[in-house]
Residue, then its C-alpha position, 0 to 999 in steps of 0.5 A: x324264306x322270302x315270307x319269313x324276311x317280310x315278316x321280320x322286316x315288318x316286325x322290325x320296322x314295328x319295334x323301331x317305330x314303337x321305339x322311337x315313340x317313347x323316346x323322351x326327354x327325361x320327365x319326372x312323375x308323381x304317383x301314388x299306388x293303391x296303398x297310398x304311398x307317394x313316389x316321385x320317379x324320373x322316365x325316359x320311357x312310356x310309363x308301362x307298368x314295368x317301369x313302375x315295378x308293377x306296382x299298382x298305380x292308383x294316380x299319375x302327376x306330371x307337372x312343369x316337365x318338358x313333354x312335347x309329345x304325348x306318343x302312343x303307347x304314353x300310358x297303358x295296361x295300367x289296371x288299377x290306374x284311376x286319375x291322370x294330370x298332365x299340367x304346364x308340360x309344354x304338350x304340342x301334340x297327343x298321339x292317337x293311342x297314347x292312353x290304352x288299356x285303362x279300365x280304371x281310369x275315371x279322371x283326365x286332367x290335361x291343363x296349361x299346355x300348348x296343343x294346337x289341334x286334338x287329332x281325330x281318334x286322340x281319346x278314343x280308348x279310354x272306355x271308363x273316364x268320367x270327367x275330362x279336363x282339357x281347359x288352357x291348352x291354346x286349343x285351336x281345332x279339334x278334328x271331329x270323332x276326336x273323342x270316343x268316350x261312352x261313359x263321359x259325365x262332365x267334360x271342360x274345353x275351357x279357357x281355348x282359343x275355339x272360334x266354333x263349337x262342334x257337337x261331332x268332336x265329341x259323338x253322341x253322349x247320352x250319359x253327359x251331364x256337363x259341358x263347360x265352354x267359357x273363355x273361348x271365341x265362340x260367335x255363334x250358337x248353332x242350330x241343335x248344337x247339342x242334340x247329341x247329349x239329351x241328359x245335359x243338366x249344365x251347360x257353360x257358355x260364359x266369357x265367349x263372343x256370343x253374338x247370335x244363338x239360332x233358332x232350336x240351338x237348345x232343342x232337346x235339352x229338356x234336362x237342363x239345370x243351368x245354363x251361363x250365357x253371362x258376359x257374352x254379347x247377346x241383343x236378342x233372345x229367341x223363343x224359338x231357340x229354347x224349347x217348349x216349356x223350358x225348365x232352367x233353374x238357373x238361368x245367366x244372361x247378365x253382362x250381355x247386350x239385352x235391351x227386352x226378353x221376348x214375352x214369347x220367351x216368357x211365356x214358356x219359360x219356368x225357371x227358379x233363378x234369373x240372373x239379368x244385371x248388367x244389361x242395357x234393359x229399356x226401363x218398360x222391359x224391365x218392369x215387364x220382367x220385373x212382373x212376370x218374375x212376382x207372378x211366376x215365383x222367380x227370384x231375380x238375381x242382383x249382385x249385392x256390390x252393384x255401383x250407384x252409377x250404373x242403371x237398371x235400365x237406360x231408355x225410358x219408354x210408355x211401352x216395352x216393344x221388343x226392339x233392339x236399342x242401339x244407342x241406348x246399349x252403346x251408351x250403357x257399354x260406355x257407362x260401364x267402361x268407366x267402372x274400374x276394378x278397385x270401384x266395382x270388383x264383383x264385375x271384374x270377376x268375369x268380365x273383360x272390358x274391350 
């Protein structure tokens, strides 16, 4: 008896809980089914496929709704479901377990929320997704293991508030194929710190603070296309931080701080594409790229709308001696300070100007 008490209580305490983690708000959802037919549906519930009618639910919309929590159970056994976006819902939180059993599921869209901190486990049982938008959600620290997806191809952690990056948020991804990291803090370009995706093609690290990227930081990416350093504040590239060769074809170290490219660099690098503009280049490092790009077949990228007022290059010396120009770079940063949005728009794109 006393063991069929226990058992109930468990059981009951289950179900409260279980309960009170899909007590929401009411929320409207968009979806539409495997017949193409779009819905518009109000909840206060976890969206189990009951509440749909089992219908065959092909793609999940909720936008502009209030939803601080995603609770567990939020979305699940949801067989034929292909695509979720959860966009500007006032999301604080997404609870381990939240989306389970969705053996279909490729696309995950969660944009323009207010989530401090992913906790570990928070999207760990989604066994099929390909691409994964996270970008906009005022991220501030991910846990480690926070992620569990084998099969993810293309993920964006953009537009955060992420001081660092950590490769174990995510495991090891052998099928990644893109990262995106723009518009967050990040300062510092850690040693191998993306050894776990060795089929990384693309890689963005733009609009972030980038002052120092350590040596083998892209160790072990021998798939690289492209990888966007652009708008950082890097004054020094080190050969030993690429491997050897490296194959780029698209490379983007344009608006940083780059007085030189190393010739050790040079020499092992092959790339189709160079992007170079708007850095404070010392005019005989310049001429030094200038000629390594007519020898090796490299198109160097210019923007066409460059104004007249900003120079190529800023100090002029009889030789390029891989030296860190302080002053020329600051007064470099001063002549590009003073161009304004309506004289040079192609800059203003994706530059914020401190």
């Amino acid at each position: 008896m006393k063991a069929l008490l226990f058992n109930y209580s468990i059981l009951l305490s289950f179900l409260i809980v279980s309960a009170q983690y899909c007590n929401l708000t009411r929320f409207s959802v968009t979806y539409i089914d495997v017949f193409q037919s779009k819905n518009i549906q109000s909840f206060t519930d976890c969206l189990y496929p009951a509440n749909f009618n089992y219908r065959k639910v092909r793609s999940i919309f909720i936008k502009n709704e209030v939803i601080p929590s995603i609770p567990v159970h939020f979305i699940e056994n949801h067989e034929e479901l292909y695509e979720i976006v959860i966009q500007s819902s006032g999301i604080q939180n997404i609870l381990p377990g939240a989306f389970r059993n969705l053996p279909n599921l490729q696309h995950l869209t969660i944009k323009g929320n207010d989530i401090p901190t992913i906790l570990r486990g928070a999207l760990n049982s989604i066994p099929n997704l390909d691409t994964m938008w996270l970008g906009h959600n005022g991220i501030t620290y991910i846990e480690e293991h926070a992620f569990h997806i084998p099969q993810l191809r293309w993920i964006c952690i953009c537009g955060n508030n992420l001081y660092q990056w950590n490769q174990e948020w995510l495991g090891k991804l052998y099928k990644l194929e893109e990262l995106q990291f723009e518009n967050n803090h990040l300062s510092t370009v850690q040693r191998r710190a993306f050894s776990n995706f060795p089929n990384l093609t693309d890689l963005g690290l733009l609009n972030n603070q980038i002052t120092n990227i350590e040596p083998e930081a892209f160790e072990s990416l021998n798939k690289l296309i492209m990888l966007d350093l652009r708008n950082n504040k890097i004054a020094h590239l080190n050969a030993n931080s690429f491997p050897n060769p490296t194959r780029i074809e698209y490379l983007y170290i344009d608006l940083n701080h780059l007085n030189f490219i190393p010739q050790a660099l040079l020499n092992k690098l092959y790339s189709k594409h160079l992007y170079i503009d708007f850095n404070p280049w010392t005019c005989a490092c310049s001429d030094v790229i200038n000629q390594w790009a007519l020898l090796n077949n490299v198109t160097l990228e210019r923007k066409y709308c460059t104004p007249k007022s900003i120079p190529l290059c800023t100090v002029f010396k009889p030789k390029c001696t891989e030296e860190i120009d302080t002053r020329g770079t600051q007064k470099y940063l001063e002549i590009i300070k003073k161009i304004t949005a309506d004289q040079y728009r192609c800059i203003h794109e994706y530059m914020e100007l401190d």
